[in-house]
N, C-alpha and C positions, 0 to 999 in steps of 0.2 A: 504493500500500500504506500509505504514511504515514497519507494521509488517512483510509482505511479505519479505521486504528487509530484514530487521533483521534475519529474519529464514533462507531465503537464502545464508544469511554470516556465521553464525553459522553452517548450513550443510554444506559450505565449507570446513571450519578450521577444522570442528569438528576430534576430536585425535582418531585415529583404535582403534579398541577391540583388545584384548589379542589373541580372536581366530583368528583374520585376518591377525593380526601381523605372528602366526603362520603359515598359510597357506599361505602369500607371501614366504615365507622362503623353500617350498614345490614345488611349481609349480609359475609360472604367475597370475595377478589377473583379470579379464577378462577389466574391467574399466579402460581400457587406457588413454580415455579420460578424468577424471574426475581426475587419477591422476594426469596426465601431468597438469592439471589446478589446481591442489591444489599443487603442485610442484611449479610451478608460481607464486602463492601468499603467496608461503612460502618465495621466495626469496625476493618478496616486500617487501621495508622496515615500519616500524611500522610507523613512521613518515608520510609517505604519505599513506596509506594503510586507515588506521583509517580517516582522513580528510576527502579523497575522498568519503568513502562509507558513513561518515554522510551527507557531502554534496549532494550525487545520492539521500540520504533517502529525506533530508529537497526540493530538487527540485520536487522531485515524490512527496510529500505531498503538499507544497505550493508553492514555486516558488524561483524565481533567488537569492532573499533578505536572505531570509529561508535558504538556498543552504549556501550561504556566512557565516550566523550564526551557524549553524550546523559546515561547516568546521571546524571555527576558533576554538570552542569548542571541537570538534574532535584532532585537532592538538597538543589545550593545553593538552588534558587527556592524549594522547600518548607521549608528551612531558615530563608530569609530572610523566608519569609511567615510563619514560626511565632514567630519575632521581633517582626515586626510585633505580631501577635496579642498578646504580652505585652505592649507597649508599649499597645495599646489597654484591655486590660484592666485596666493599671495605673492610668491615666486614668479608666476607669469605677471602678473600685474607692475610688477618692479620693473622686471624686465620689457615690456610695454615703454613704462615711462621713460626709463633709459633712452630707446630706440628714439623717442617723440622727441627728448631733450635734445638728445645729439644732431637728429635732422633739423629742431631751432634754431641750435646755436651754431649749425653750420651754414644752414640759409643767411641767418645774421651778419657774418663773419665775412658772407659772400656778395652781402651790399644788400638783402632784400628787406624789407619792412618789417614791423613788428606782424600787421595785419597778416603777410605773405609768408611772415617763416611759419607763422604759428598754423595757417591754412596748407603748407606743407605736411609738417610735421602729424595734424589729422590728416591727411589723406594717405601718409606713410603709416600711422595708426590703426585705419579701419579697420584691414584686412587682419590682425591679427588683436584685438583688443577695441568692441565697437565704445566703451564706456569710454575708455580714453580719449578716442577718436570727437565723440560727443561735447567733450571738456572743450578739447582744444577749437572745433568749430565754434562754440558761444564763445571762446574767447576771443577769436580771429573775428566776429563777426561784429563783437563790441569793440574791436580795435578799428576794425573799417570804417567802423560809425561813431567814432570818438567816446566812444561807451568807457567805465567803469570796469577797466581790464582783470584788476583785481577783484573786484567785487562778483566780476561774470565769472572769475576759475573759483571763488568760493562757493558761490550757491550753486551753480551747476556741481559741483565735486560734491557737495551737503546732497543733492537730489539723485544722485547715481548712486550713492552708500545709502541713501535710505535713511539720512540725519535730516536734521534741520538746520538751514541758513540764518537764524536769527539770528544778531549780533553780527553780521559779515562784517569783510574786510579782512583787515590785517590782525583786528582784533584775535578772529578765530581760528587764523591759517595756521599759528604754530599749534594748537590745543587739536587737531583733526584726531580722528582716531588710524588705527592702522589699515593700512590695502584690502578692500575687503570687506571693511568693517564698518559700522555702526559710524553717523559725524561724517563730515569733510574727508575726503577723500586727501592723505597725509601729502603726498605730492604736489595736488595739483594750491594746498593750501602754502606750501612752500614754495609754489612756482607765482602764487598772488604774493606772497613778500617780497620775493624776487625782481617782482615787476614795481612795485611800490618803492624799493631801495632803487632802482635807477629811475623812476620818475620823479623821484621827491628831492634824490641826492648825487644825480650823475653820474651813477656811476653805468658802465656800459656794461648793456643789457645782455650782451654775447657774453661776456665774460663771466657774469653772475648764473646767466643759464648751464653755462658751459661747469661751474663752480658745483649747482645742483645733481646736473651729470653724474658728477664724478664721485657723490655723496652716494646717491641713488646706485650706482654700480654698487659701489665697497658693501652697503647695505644687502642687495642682493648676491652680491660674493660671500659675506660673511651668512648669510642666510642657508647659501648653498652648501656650504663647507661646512656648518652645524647639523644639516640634517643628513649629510654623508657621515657625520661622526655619530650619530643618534641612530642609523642604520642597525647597530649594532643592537644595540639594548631592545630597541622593538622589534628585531629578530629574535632574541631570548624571549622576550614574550611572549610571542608567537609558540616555539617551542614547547614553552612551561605551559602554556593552557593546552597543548596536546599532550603532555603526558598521560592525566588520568586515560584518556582513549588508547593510548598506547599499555596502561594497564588493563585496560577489560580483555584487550586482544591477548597480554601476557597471562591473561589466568585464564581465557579460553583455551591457549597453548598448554597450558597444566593439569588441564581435563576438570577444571572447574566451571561452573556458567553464572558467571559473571553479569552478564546481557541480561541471562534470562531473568535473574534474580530483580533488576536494574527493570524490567517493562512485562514484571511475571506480576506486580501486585502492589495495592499501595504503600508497602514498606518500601518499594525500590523507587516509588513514585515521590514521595520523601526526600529519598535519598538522593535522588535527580534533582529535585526542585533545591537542595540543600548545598548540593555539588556544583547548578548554576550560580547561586547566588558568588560562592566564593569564586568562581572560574571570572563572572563579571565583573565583581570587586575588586580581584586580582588585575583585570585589564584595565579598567578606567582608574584604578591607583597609576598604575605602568605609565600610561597614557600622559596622565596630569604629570608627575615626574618629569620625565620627558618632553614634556608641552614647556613647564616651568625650566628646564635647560635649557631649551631652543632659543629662549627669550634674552 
């Protein structure tokens, strides 16, 4: 039954061919139904999605206990994977900025305008970062129109993270939260200072962009080289939460039954929901550790 489930989930998600892709793009595809339902658990979010379908697996196998155990572990893996995901995006986002800064402050450097580097630099953006891409257009487009350059990379960067711009300016550029995150968008609030120190005090604006650059790199260098050293320990993790599995299979090798005792009855149902708890505790301790190094 397990397995059934598992197959069943995996022919849902499962990603079109190349040639189906094409031939939607041609005509209709006759399976209405099965998209419309893979449509539907596209929209479900990872967070409940993953939980529930361990839980359906662990009840079809053993029972309500089983159910409970299977969730919780369900929940953490898609918790811990949704982690991950921010931490790569964090990294990409960095490196986004990089790339926008350096085609700035090279347009700059190469006689073009404020308006023209920075409508460079988003169109060298889009393709790989539309958020950034985004900043830098309202900011180009406030420059063309003697707008509030600063104030346009505050509130647009507040409205890409999902903050709010109240209090803009220079006030709130340096207080942003980080890439990603919650507030001003950290960059683009230190590319409105940026822009406010060579408007207010002459100082040339290629060489302050050029200055953020190179902040922005080291940041995402140092970023990189933390999580290659942290490689480590969240492979032991990984490891140490497969032991017990790797004991039910050593005492099945012993001619004991382990399993059976484990999904024979609500002693091992217990014993399960008792074994997740600590296997989860065990990761999101790991995890937070780890998170707290990275930093």
């Amino acid at each position: 039954m397990l397995a059934a489930a598992l197959l069943a989930g995996a022919l849902l998600v499962w990603p079109d061919g190349v040639a189906r892709m094409r031939l939607r793009h041609l005509g209709p595809v006759p399976d209405a139904g099965l998209q419309g339902l893979r449509a539907v658990v596209g929209r479900a979010p990872t967070t409940v999605l993953v939980p529930a379908v361990a839980g359906l697996a662990g009840l079809m196998v053993a029972g309500p206990l089983h159910a409970c155990a299977a969730a919780l572990l369900g929940a953490v893996a898609s918790d811990l994977r949704r982690r991950a995901g921010v931490r790569g995006r964090r990294l990409e986002r960095l490196g986004s900025w990089e790339r926008a800064l350096d085609d700035t402050s090279s347009a700059l450097r190469a006689g073009a305008g404020p308006e023209e580097a920075l409508s460079r630099a988003a169109e060298g953006a889009r393709s790989g970062d539309p958020e950034v891409a985004a900043i830098l257009t309202a900011a180009g487009s406030h420059a063309r129109l003697g707008g509030d350059v600063a104030a346009a990379l505050y509130a647009v960067g507040a409205r890409q993270t999902g903050g709010s711009a109240a209090g803009g300016g220079a006030a709130g550029a340096g207080s942003g939260g980080a890439e990603g995150g919650r507030g001003v968008d950290r960059v683009a609030g230190e590319l409105a200072g940026a822009w406010l120190l060579a408007t207010r005090h002459g100082v040339v604006l290629a060489e302050v962009v050029d200055g953020l650059r190179a902040d922005v790199a080291s940041r995402r260098e140092r970023a990189v080289r933390v999580d290659a050293a942290l490689a480590g320990p969240r492979a032991t993790a990984v490891i140490l939460t497969a032991l017990p599995g790797f004991g039910v299979l050593l005492g099945s090798g012993f001619g004991a039954d382990p399993l059976g005792v484990l999904v024979g009855g609500p002693i091992g149902g217990v014993l399960c929901l008792i074994g997740a708890g600590f296997l989860a505790a065990g990761l999101l301790w790991t995890d937070r550790i780890v998170d707290r190094a990275s930093r």
